[in-house]
C-alpha positions, 0 to 999 in steps of 0.5 A, spaced: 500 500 500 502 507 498 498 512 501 503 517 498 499 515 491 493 519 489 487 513 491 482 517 496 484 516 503 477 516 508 477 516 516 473 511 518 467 515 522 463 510 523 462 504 529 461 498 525 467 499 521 472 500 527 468 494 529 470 490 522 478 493 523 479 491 530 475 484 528 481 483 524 487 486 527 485 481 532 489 476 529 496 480 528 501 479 532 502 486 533 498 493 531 502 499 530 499 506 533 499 514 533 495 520 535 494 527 533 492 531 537 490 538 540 493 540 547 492 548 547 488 551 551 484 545 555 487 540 560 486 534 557 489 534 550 483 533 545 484 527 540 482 528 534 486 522 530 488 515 530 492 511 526 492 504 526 496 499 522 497 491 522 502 488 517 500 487 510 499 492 503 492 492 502 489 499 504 485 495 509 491 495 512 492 502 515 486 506 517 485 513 520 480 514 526 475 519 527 474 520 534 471 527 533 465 523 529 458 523 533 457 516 530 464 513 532 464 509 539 471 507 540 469 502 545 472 497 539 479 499 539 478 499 548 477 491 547 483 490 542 488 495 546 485 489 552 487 484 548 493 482 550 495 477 544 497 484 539 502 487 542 501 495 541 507 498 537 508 506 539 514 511 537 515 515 544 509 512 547 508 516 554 503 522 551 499 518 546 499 513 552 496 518 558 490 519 551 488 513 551 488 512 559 484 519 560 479 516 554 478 509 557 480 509 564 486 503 562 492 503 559 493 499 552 496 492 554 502 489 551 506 495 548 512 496 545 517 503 544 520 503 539 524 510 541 526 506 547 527 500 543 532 504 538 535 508 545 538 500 546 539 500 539 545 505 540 541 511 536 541 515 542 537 517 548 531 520 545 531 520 537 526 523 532 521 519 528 524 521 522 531 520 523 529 513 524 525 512 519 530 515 514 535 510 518 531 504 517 527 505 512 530 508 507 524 514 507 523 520 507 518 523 513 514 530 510 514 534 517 510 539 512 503 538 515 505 537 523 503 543 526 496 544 521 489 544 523 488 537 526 480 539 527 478 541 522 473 537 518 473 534 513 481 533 513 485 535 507 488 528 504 495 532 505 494 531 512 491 523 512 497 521 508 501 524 513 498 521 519 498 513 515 505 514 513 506 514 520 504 508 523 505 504 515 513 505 516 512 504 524 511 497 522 518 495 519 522 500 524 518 495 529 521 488 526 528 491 525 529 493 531 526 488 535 531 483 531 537 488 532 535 487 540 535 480 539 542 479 535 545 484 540 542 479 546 538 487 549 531 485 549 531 486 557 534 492 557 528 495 555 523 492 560 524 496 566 522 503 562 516 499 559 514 497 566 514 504 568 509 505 561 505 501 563 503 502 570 497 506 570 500 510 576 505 513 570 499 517 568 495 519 575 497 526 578 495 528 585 493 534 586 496 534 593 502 533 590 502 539 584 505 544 589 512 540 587 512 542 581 512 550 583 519 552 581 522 557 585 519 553 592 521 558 599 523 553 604 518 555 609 513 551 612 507 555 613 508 558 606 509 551 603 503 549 607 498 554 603 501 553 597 500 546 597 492 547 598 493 553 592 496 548 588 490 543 589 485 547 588 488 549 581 489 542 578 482 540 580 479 547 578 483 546 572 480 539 570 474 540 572 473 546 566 478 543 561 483 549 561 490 549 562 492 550 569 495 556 568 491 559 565 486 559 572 492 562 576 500 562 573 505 559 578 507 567 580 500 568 582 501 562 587 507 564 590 504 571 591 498 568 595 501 563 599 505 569 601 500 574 603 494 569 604 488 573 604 483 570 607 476 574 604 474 577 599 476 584 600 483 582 601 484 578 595 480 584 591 488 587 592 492 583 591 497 583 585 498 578 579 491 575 579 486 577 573 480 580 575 475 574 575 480 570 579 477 575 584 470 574 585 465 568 583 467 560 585 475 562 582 476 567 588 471 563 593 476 556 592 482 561 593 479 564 599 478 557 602 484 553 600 488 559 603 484 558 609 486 551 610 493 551 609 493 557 614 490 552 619 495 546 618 498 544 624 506 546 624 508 537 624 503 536 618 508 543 613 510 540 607 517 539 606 523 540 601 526 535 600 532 533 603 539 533 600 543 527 601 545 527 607 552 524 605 556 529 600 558 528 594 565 524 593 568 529 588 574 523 586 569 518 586 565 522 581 570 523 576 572 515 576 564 514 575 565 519 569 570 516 566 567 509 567 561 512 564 565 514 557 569 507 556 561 503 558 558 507 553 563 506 548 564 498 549 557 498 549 556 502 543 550 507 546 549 514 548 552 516 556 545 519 557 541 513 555 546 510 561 546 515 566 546 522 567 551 527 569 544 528 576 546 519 576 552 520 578 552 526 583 547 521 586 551 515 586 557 520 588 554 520 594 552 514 595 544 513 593 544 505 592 535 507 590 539 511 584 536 508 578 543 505 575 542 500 580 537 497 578 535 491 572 540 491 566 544 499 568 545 495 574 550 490 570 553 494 565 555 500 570 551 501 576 555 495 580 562 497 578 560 504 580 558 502 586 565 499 587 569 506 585 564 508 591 566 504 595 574 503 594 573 496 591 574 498 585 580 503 580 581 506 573 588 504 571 591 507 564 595 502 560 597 505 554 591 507 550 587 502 554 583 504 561 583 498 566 578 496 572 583 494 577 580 491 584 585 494 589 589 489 594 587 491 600 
């Protein structure tokens, strides 16, 4: 199948043919997916596109999706992202995942990365679509129509081709780089990542957790305790309309809040960096009462920054760990990042033994023999052109 030729492309719009797809793509061991989407000015981004592909050159192959159809459910494309038989093939999986997962309520199972497939693969921590496309492919992806209208209807078929293409070339970077995993004996390497993609947890976010997301945090308890309940109140304000945080109140206009705590209307009439509806109506009125509460937090309840390690950083240590990091990296023939970060290695510097390094296949590679530079177990040796590990005599 060519959808870049001249045939009509017509989105499925309707249940039953979505029901007819999915009956079919049932039997393949694996489904390929991507979305288009609009996530300006609401809370949760909008679908306004889905692109599904199974193996095979017929044009009933690759179809897109019209969510935005008053005649289509996506309830059968729920039960085919269920059944766990099809693996459900993704590039940089986690924003069409966290779609998916306010749509249905569950997350797509099994699912497959190929971003982070490649990422073992040695293409580097996070590579683009296209460049791995025109690498494995051969093809050259038309990035022209990314950024156009993707609610409009009906679609141009500039924008359908686009949008097929896609999931049409996903299929072959799937396969290839499933068996480069094989040959190079990294297929676990990815299951920890893929772990974490498909823990609905990943997708959830606790309001009373939002203030953390604040920068430029004050470390005083009773201002932090004010704006956690500001920053509750927002998140859920926000969702409940459908409209982007900060366009409720910016994270400046918390700050300012949390410090001068206005506790009625008159006093919130006159504060500073707050757009005229947030000071009256139900906005000022949740405002009012989540300052309220967290002025009544008892002192033994303040939230806290999280601590520094207590443990300084080894300065010695860090640069053996550097150096470490380089020869790993390039004997395994992977990016450093994909290993570790310069932030890995300061928290290994200091000891942490929760850093993610000593977990699953960085554990192996690096993070045991990291460990040991930690403590003392293990040096750098120069011999000629070549570095070598030498476990000290004590």
């Amino acid at each position: 199948m060519n959808h870049g030729g001249k045939e009509e492309i017509s989105p499925i719009t309707a249940t039953r043919a979505l029901e007819e797809f999915c009956r079919r793509a049932a039997s393949f061991p694996y489904l390929t997916v991507d979305t288009e989407f609009v996530g300006e000015g609401c809370y949760y981004p909008r679908l306004c596109l889905v692109q599904l592909a199974v193996a095979g050159d017929g044009p009933e192959c690759a179809v897109a999706v019209d969510p935005l159809s008053p005649e289509l459910s996506l309830e059968p494309l729920h039960r085919l992202f269920s059944d766990a038989s099809v693996i459900k093939v993704f590039h940089a999986a986690r924003q069409d995942l966290a779609i998916f997962f306010h749509e249905f309520g569950s997350l797509p199972e099994p699912v497959f990365d190929t971003q982070l497939a490649a990422m073992v693969c040695g293409y580097g921590q996070s590579i683009g679509y296209e460049a791995l496309v025109n690498d494995i492919v051969g093809k050259q992806i038309d990035k022209s129509a990314r950024l156009l209208d993707w609610e409009r209807r009906p679609l141009p078929q500039k924008l359908l081709r686009y949008a097929l293409d896609d999931v049409i070339h996903l299929r072959a970077v799937h396969l290839k780089l499933t068996e480069r995993m094989r040959k190079l004996g990294r297929t676990q390497w990815i299951r920890d990542e893929l772990n974490v993609l498909a823990d609905p947890e990943t997708y959830r976010s606790d309001p009373r957790n939002a203030w953390k997301k604040v920068k430029k945090l004050k470390n005083n308890g009773k201002y932090l305790a004010v704006l956690r309940e500001l920053a509750a109140f927002r998140e859920e304000y926000a969702r409940s309309l459908n409209r982007p945080k900060n366009r409720i109140l910016t994270d400046d206009a918390l700050m300012h809040l949390a410090d001068a705590r206005p506790l009625n209307a008159a006093q919130l009439s006159g504060s500073r960096l707050l757009m005229s509806r947030a000071k009256r109506g139900e906005l000022a009125e949740g405002i009012i009462r989540a300052i309220r509460v967290g002025v009544e937090v008892p002192r033994e309840n303040w939230p806290r920054l999280q601590r520094k390690p207590d443990k300084p950083m080894n300065g010695a240590a860090f640069e053996l760990m550097r150096v470490l990091l380089k020869v790993r990296s390039k004997e395994l023939g992977v990016a450093e990042q994909v290993i570790a970060t310069s932030d890995d290695l300061r928290r290994l510097a200091s000891g942490d033994s929760d850093a993610k390094q000593m977990l699953g296949w960085r554990r192996d590679v690096f993070g045991n023999d990291a460990l040991k530079i930690y403590e003392g177990r293990l040096a750098i040796a120069v011999n000629g052109q070549r570095l070598n590990l030498v476990e000290p005599k004590v």
